[in-house]
C-alpha positions as CSV (number, residue, x, y, z in Angstrom):
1,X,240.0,153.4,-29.8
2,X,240.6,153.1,-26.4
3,X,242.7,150.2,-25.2
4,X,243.9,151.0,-21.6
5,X,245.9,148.3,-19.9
6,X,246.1,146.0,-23.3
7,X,249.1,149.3,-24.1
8,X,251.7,147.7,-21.9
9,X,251.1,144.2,-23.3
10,X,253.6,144.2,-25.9
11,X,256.4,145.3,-23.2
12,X,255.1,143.4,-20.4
13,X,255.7,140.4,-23.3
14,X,259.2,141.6,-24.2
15,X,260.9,142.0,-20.9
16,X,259.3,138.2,-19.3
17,X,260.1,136.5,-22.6
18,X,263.7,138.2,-22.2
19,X,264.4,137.5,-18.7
20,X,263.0,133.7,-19.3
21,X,265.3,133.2,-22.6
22,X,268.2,135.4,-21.7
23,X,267.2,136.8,-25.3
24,X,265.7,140.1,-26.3
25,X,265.3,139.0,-29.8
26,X,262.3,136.6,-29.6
27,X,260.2,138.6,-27.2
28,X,261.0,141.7,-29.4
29,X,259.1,140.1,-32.5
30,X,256.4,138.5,-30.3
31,X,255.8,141.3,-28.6
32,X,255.4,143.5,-31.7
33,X,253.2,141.0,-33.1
34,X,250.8,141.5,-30.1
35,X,251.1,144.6,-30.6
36,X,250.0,144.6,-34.1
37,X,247.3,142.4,-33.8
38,X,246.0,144.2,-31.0
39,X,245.9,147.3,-33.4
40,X,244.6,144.7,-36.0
41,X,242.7,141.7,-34.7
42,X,242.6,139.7,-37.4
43,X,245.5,137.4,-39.3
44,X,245.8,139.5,-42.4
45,X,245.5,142.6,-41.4
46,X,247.8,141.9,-38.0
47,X,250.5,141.0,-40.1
48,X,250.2,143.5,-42.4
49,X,250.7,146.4,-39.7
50,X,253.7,144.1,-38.6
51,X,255.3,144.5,-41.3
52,X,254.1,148.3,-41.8
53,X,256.3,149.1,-38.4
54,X,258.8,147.9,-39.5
55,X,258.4,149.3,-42.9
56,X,258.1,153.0,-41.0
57,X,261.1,152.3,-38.8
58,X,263.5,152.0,-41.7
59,X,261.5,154.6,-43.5
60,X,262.4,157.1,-40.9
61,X,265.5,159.4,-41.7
62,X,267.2,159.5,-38.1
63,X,267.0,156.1,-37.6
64,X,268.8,155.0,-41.2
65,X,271.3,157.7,-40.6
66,X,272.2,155.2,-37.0
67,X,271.7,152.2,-38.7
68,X,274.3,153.6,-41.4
69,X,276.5,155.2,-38.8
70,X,276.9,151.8,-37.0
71,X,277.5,149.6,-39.8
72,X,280.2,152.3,-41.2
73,X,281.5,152.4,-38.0
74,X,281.5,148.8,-37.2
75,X,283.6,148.5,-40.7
76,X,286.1,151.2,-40.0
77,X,286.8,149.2,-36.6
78,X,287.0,146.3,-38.8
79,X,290.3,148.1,-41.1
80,X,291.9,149.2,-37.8
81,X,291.7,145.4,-36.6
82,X,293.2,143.9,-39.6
83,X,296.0,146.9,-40.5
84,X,297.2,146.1,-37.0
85,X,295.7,149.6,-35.5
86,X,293.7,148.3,-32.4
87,X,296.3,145.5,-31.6
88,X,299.2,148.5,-31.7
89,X,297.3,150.9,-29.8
90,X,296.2,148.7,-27.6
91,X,300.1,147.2,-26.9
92,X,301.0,151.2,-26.4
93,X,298.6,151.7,-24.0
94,X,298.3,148.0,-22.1
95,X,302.0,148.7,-21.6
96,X,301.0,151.7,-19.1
97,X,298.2,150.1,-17.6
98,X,298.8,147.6,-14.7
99,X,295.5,146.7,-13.2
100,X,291.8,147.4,-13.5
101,X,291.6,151.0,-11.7
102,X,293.8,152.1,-15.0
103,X,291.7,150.5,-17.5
104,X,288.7,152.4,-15.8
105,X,290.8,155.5,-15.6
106,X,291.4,155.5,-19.1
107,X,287.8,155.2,-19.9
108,X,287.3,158.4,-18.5
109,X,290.1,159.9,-19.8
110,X,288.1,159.4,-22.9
111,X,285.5,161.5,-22.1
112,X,286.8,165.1,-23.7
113,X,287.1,163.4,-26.9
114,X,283.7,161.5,-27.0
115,X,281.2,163.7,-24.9
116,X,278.9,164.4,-27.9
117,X,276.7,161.3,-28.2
118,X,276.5,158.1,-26.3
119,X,276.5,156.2,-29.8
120,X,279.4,157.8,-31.0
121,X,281.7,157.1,-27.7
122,X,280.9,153.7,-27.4
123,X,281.9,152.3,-30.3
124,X,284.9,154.4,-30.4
125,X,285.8,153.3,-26.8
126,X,284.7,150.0,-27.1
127,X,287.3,148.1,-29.4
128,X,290.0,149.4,-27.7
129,X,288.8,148.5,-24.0
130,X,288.0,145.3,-25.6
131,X,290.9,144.1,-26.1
132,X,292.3,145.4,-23.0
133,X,290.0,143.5,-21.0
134,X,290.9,140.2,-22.4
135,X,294.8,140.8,-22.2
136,X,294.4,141.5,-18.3
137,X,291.9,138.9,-17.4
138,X,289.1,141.8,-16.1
139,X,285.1,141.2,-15.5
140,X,283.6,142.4,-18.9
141,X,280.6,143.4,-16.7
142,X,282.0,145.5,-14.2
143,X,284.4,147.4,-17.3
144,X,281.3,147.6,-19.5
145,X,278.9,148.9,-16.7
146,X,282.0,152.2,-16.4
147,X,281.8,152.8,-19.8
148,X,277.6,153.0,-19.8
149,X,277.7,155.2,-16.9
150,X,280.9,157.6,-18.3
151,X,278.4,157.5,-21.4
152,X,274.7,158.1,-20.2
153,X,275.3,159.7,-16.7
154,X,278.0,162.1,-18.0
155,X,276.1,163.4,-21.7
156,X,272.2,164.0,-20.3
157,X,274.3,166.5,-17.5
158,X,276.0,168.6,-20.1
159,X,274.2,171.9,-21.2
160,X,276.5,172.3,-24.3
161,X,278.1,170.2,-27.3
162,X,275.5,167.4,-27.1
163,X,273.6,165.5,-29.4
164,X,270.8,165.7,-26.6
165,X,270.9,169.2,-25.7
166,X,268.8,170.5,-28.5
167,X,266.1,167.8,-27.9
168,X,265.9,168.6,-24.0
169,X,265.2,171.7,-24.8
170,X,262.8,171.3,-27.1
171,X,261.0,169.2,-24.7
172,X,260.6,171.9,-22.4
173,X,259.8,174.3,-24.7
174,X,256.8,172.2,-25.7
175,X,256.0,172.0,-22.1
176,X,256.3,175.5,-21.0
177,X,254.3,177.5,-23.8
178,X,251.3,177.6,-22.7
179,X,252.0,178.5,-19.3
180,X,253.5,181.6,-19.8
181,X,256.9,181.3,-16.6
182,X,258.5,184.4,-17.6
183,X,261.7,182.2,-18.0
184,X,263.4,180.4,-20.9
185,X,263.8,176.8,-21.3
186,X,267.3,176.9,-21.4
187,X,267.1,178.0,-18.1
188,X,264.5,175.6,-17.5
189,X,266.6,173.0,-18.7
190,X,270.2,174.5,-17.1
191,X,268.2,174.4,-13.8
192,X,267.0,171.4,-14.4
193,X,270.8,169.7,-14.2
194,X,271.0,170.2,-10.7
195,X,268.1,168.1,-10.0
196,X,269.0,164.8,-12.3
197,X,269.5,163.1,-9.5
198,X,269.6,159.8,-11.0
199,X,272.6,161.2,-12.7
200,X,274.9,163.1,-10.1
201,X,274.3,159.5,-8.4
202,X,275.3,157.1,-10.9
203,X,277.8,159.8,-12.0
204,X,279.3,159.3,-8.0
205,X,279.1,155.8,-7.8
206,X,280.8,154.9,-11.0
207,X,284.2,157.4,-9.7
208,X,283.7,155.3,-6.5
209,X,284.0,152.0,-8.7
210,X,286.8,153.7,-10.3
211,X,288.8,154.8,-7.1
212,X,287.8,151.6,-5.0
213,X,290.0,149.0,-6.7
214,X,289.5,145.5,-4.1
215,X,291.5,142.2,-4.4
216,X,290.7,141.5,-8.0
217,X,288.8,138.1,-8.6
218,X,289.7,135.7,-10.6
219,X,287.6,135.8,-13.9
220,X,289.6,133.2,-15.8
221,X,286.8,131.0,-15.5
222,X,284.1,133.7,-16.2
223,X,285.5,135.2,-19.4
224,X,286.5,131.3,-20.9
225,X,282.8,130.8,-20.5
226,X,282.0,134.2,-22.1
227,X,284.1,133.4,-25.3
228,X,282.8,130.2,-25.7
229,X,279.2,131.1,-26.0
230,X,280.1,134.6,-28.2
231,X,282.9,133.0,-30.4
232,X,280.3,133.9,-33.6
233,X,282.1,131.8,-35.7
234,X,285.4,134.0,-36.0
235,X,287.7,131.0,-34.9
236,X,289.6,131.8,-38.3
237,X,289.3,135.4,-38.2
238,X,290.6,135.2,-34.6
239,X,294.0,133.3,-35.5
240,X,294.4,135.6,-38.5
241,X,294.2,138.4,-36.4
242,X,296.9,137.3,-33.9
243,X,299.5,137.2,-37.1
244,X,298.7,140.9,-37.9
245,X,301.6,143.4,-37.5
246,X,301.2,145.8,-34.2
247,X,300.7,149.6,-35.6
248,X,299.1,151.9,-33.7
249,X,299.2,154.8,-36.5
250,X,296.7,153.0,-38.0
251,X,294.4,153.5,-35.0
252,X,294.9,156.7,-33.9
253,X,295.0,158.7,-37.5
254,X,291.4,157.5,-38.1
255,X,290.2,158.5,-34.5
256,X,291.5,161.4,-34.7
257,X,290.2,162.4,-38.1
258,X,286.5,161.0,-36.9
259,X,286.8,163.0,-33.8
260,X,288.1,166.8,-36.3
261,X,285.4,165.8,-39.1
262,X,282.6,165.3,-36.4
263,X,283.5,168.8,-34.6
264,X,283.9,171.1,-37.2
265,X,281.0,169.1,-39.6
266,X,278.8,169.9,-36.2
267,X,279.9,173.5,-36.0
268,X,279.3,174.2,-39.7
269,X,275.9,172.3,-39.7
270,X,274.5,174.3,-36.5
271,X,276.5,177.9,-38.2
272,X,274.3,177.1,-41.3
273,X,270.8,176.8,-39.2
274,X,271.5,180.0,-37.6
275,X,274.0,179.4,-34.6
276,X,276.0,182.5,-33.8
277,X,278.5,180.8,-31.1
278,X,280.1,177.8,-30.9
279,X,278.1,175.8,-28.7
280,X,275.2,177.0,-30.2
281,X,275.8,175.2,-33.3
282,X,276.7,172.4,-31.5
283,X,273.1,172.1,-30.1
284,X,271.7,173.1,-33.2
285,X,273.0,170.5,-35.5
286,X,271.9,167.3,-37.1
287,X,274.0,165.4,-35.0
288,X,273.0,162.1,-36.2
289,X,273.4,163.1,-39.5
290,X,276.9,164.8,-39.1
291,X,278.0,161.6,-37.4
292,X,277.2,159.9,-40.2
293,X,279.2,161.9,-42.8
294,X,281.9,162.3,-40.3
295,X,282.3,158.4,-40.5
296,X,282.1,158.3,-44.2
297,X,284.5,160.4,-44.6
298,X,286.9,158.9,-42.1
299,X,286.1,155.2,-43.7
300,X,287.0,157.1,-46.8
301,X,290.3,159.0,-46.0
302,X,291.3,156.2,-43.8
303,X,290.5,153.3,-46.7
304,X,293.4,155.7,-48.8
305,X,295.5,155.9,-45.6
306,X,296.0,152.0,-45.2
307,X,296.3,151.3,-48.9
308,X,299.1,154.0,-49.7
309,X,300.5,151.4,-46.7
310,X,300.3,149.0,-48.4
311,X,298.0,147.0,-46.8
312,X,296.3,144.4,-48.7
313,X,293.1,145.6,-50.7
314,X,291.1,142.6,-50.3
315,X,291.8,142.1,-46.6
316,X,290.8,146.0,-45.6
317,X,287.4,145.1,-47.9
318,X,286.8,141.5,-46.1
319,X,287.0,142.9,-42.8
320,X,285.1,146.2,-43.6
321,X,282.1,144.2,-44.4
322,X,283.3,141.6,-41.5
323,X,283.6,144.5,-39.1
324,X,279.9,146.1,-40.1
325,X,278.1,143.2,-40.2
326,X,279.4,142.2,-36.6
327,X,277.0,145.2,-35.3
328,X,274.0,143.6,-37.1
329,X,272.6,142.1,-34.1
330,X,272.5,145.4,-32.5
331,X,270.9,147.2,-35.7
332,X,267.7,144.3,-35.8
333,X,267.6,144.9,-32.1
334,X,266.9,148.7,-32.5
335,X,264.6,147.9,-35.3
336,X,262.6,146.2,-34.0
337,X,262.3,148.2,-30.7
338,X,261.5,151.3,-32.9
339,X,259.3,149.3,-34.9
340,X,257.4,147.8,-31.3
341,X,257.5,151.9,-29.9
342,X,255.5,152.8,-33.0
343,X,253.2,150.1,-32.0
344,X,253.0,151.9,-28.4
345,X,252.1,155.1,-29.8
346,X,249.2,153.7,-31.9
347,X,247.8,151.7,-28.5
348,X,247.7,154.7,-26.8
349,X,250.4,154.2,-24.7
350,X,251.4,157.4,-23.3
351,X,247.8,158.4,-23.1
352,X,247.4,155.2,-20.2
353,X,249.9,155.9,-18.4
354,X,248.9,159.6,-18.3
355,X,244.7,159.0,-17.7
356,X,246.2,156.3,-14.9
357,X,248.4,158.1,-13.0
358,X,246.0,160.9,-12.2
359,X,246.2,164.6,-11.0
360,X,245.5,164.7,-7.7
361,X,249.1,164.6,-6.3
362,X,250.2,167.1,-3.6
363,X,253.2,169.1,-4.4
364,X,255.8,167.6,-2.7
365,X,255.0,164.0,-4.0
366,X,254.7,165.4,-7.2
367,X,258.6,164.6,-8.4
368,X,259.1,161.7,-6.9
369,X,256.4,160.3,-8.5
370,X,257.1,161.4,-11.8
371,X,260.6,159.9,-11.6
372,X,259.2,156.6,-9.8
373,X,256.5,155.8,-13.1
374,X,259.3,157.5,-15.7
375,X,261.9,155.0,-14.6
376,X,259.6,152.0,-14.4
377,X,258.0,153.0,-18.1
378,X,262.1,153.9,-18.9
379,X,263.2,150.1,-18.2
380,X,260.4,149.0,-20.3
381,X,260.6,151.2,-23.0
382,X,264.9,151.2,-23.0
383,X,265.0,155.0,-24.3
384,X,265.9,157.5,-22.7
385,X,264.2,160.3,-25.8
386,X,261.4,157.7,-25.6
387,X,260.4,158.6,-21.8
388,X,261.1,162.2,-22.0
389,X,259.2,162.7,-25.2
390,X,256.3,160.6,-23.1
391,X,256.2,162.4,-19.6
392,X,257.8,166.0,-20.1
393,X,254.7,167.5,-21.1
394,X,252.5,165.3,-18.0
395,X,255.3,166.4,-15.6
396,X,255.4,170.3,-16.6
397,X,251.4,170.2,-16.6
398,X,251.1,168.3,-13.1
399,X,253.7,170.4,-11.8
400,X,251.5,173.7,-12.8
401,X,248.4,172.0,-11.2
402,X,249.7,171.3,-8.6
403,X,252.4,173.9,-7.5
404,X,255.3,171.7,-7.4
405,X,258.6,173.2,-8.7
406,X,258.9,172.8,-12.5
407,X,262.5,172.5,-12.3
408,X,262.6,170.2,-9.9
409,X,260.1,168.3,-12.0
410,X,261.4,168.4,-15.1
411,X,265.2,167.3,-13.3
412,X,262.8,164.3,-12.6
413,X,262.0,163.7,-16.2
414,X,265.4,163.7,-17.2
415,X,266.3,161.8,-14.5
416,X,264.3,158.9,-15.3
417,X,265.4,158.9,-18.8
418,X,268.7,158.4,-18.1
419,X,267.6,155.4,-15.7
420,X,265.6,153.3,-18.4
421,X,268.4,153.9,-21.1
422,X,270.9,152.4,-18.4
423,X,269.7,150.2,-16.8
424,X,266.6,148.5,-19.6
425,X,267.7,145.6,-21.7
426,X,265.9,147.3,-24.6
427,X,268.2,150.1,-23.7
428,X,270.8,151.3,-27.5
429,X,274.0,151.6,-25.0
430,X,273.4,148.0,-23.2
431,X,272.8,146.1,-26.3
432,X,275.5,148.1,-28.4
433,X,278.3,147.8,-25.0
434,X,276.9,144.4,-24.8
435,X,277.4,143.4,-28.6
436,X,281.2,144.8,-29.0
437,X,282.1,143.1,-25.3
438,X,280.5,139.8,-26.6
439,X,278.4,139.6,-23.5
440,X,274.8,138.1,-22.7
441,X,272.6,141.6,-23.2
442,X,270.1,140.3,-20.5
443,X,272.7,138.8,-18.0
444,X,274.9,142.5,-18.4
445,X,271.1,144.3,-18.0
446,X,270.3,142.4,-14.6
447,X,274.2,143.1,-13.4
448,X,273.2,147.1,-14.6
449,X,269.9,147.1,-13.2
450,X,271.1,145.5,-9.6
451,X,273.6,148.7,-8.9
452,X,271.1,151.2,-10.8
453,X,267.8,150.3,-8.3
454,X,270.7,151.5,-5.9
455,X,271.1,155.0,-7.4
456,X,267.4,155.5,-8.6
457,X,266.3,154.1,-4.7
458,X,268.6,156.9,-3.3
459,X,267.6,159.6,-5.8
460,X,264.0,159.0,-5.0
461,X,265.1,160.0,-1.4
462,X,266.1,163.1,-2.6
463,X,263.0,164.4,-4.5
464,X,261.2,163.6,-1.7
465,X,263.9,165.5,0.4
466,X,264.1,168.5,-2.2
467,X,260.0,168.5,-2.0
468,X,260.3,169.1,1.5
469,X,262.2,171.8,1.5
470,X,260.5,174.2,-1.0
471,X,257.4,173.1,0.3
């Protein structure tokens, strides 16, 4: 069945109903809903397929090995809260930061420790810049906004050691086959770096956001306003907290043991499927998976860590489950956008967009055009696997017809990947930064997107400009 424009209902649904309630939630479930009942027009039926998204979301293995991963996660933060490990680390290092330019130093400093998936560094960066950012008065926004761009801007430009290297290159590999380039697509994919654009440019505006370090404003007002309307209900929790005895040991042993088990777990994984270096394995892994285990094992080892401290038994197991289900809104959220993409890909989605765009471009319009519709499909779609998986094979195959550089091309891809999972309200590093900085996730998407149309406007310039000149 062919349903041409009724494909970009659902999303058209779930970014006005966000932007009108300041709320992904409700236009999430309407606009799967539409979705389903576009796929099944009558009341039965339509909410039968609802619920059979949903059903296929959580039946999917990578997606319950995040789920898990978060809730772990978001339990493990929970111990290091209530043994006193986030409050002690966070004295240690609040002690040698004076002002906002440190805070978003150390955030990059983080970087070697965290590089291997956005997921992963967030929520281990997260708590800890938390707290910071409430001890020294900072705008959530502006500090959550570094820690996106550190995140998305930084991984998709890495060739090695990713979580999203071995996809990438699968996506090319897809792509290329039948054309027959005489190159890899690793090299495909290594060339393709210098032309993410989108990335170098957010990548150079958040070190100038960094370095530039104005009068600070006074956010007093602004952040008052932001606890009161996230407060959650954890009055109690919060004054129990703020007895709790400073120890930072009891941050930084389970960091560092999630950080070894996830290395060497991803090293033996990717050795197992056949890797023969290092950061071959790397790319080769389950990285979701190995994340996962890595966490369980930490939760583990550090569960025996604090107890052989003597900290209370029932406390570490009220604010492990306090901890998890604190990412909960995060988990529905990514749910239920899974659950509205598979929706998409029974609409026939991709195949609009790809019927609508047509094939008649000259070569040097060719990137710029692929990154303009990617990054507009990107914000609506919030993912950046989602919009590489939908226009890598229509870029490589417009760039053969046409004679436009593949590279270049496929740079464009990537490049406006990286701007729908930054700068989208449906995007898994907004609503996750936005969740553990208890901020509104579509008044922290609007701040995004408002410096992001910045980047993306001045990377367009330069696929047009890099057209030019091989042309």
């Amino acid at each position: 069945m062919e349903y041409t424009w009724l494909s970009i209902l659902p999303f058209l649904i779930v970014i006005s109903m966000a932007i009108w309630l300041k709320n992904i939630l409700p236009g999430l479930v309407v606009g799967l809903i539409a979705g389903s009942f576009i796929v099944k027009p009558t009341l039965i039926e339509g909410i039968y397929q609802t619920v059979s998204y949903i059903i296929g979301t959580l039946s999917d293995e990578t997606n319950m090995n995040i789920i898990a991963f978060l809730y772990l996660f978001g339990g493990l933060v929970g111990m290091m809260n209530i043994s006193g490990g986030i409050k002690g680390f966070s004295e240690w290092v609040g002690s040698r930061i004076e002002n906002e330019r440190g805070l978003l130093g150390l955030i990059w400093l983080t970087l070697p420790f965290t590089f291997m998936m956005p997921m992963f560094r967030i929520m281990m960066v997260g708590p800890v810049v938390k707290s910071l950012v409430k001890k020294m008065n900072l705008s959530k926004q502006k500090v959550g906004f570094t820690l996106d761009i550190s995140t998305e801007s930084v991984i998709v430009l890495l060739p090695v050691a990713t979580a999203f290297v071995g996809f990438m290159v699968s996506l090319v590999e897809g792509g290329i086959r039948p054309l027959h380039l005489g190159m890899s697509a690793y090299e495909i994919f290594l060339l393709s770096i210098l032309f993410n654009f989108f990335a170098i440019v957010m990548l150079v505006i958040g070190i100038i956001q960094t370095l530039w370090n104005p009068a600070k404003r006074n956010t007093k007002q602004q952040t008052n306003i932001e606890e009161k309307e996230h407060e959650f209900h954890r009055a109690g929790i919060k004054r129990e907290l703020e007895l709790v005895k400073a120890q930072p040991w009891n941050l930084i042993l389970p960091v560092f043991l999630l950080l070894g088990l996830s290395l060497s777990l991803l090293w033996k994984d990717g050795k197992n499927k056949g890797a023969e270096t290092v950061f071959d394995a790397f790319s080769m892994a389950d990285a979701t998976f190995v994340m996962l285990l890595a966490v369980f094992l930490s939760l583990v080892l550090s569960f025996i860590f604090y107890v052989t401290r003597r900290e209370k038994l029932d406390e570490l197991l009220y604010h492990f489950y306090d901890g998890g289900n604190q990412m909960m809104e995060a988990i529905s959220l990514l749910v239920l956008i899974w659950s509205l993409t598979l929706a998409a890909e029974d609409l026939g989605f991709s195949s609009f967009i790809s019927s609508s765009l047509g094939s008649f471009l000259p070569p040097s319009l060719t990137p710029a055009t692929i990154f303009l519709l990617g990054s507009v499909v990107g914000y609506f779609i919030g993912s950046s696997w989602g919009t590489w998986g939908l226009f890598m094979p229509l870029g490589i195959s417009l760039a053969a017809s046409t004679g436009a550089s593949i590279p270049l091309t496929v740079g464009a891809v990537f490049a406006s990947g990286a701007f729908g999972a930054l700068a989208s309200p449906l995007g898994d590093t907004t609503i996750t930064t936005a969740s553990i900085l208890d901020m509104h996730i579509v008044d922290y998407a609007r701040y995004k997107l408002k410096i992001s149309a910045i980047g993306a406007g001045i990377s367009l310039v330069c696929y047009l400009g890099a057209a030019l000149l091989l042309y």
